[in-house]
C-alpha positions, 0 to 999 in steps of 0.5 A, a space after each residue: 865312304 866311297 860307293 861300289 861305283 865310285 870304288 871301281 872308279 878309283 881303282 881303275 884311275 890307280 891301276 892307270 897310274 901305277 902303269 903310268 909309272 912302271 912305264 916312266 920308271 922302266 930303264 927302257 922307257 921311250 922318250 915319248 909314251 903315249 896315252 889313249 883311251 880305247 872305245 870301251 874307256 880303258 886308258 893305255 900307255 905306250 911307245 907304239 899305238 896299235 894299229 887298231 888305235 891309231 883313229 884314237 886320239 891320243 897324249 904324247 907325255 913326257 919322261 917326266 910324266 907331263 902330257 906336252 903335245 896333244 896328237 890329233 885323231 888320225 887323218 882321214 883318208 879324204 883329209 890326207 887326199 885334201 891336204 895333198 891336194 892342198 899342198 900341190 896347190 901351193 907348190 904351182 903357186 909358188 912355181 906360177 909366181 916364180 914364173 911371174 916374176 922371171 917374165 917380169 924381169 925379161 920384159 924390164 931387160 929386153 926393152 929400152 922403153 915402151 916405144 921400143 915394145 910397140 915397134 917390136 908389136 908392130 914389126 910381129 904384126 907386120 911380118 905376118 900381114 906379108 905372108 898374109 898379103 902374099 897369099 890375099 894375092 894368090 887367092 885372087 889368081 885362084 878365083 879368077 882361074 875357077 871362073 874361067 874354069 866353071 865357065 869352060 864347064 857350062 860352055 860345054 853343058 850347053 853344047 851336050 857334050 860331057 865336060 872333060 874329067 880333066 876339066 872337073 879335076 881342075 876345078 876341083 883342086 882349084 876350090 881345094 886352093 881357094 879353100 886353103 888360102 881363106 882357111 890360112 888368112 883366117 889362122 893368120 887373122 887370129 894370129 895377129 889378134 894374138 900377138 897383138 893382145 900379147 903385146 898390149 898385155 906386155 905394154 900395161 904391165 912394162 908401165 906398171 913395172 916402171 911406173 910410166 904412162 906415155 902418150 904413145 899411140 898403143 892400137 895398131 
């Protein structure tokens, strides 16, 4: 004999199944129905989920009244930021990799053999010594022409009389040079550790892609 728990028990499941099958048996019915349960325990079945169950989790059952796929709880909106993220992620590695393999490809295509690279280096570094050499040489003028310059000026500290503004001028645009030409020999400096690394960089990886090791002097 069933208690008074047990009756209401088995008359909410029998109530759920008949709503079940009226579903089911309905000429409308939709390919898939699903069933949730909402917080007060209640178990509903239909083609929509409410919006206000849609964080329910939640069975997509079948025409034939099989429970084929268990949706999970809607994703949160730190999950779905995450996911997203996730996803962008994957996609500049996939863009990084395919980027990758291209410059591995050119690198193969563009040099006969690894001589071949490091007289490319050694011509990059060079043609950036020239314009470094030119400039080493201006400085050297420039220096030459401030110390005439600052002496001049001294020349007539000691004799009282006020150094010409034309003087001071001189001397002022001639450090402005000076500066100048040091600041572009450092950039040019660092230009050269730059391509020089790149190519060394290119070096190992062209032995690696083809699989040979030589003898060949790679420091420059």
């Amino acid at each position: 004999m069933l208690n008074s728990g047990s009756k209401k028990a088995y008359r909410f499941s029998l109530l759920a199944s008949i709503g079940l099958s009226l579903c089911l048996m309905s000429p409308l019915a939709s390919a898939k129905l699903f069933k949730w349960v909402d917080e007060d325990g209640a178990i509903h079945y239909s083609d929509n989920v409410p919006p206000q169950h849609v964080n329910r989790k939640r069975e997509v059952i079948n025409k034939s009244g099989v429970s084929s796929v268990v949706a999970d709880e809607a994703k949160s909106r730190t999950e779905l930021i995450t996911e997203r993220q996730q996803v962008e992620l994957r996609k500049k590695e996939e863009e990084n990799q395919r980027q990758a393999e291209v410059y591995q490809r050119n690198l193969i295509a563009n040099y006969r053999d690894e001589r071949d690279l490091i007289a490319t280096r050694d011509r990059n570094i060079e043609s950036i010594q020239v314009s470094v050499n030119f400039v080493e040489a201006n400085l050297g003028n420039l220096r030459f022409d401030l110390d005439g310059l600052v002496k001049d000026a001294a020349a007539f500290e000691r004799s009282g009389k006020k150094t010409p503004k034309l003087l001071k001028t001189q001397i002022a645009e001639t450090r402005n040079k000076i500066d100048e030409a040091e600041i572009f020999i450092k950039e040019k400096r660092i230009e050269q550790d730059k391509v020089r690394d790149k190519f060394n960089q290119d070096l190992e990886l062209y032995r690696t892609l083809t699989g040979t090791q030589s003898d060949t002097a790679t420091a420059r």
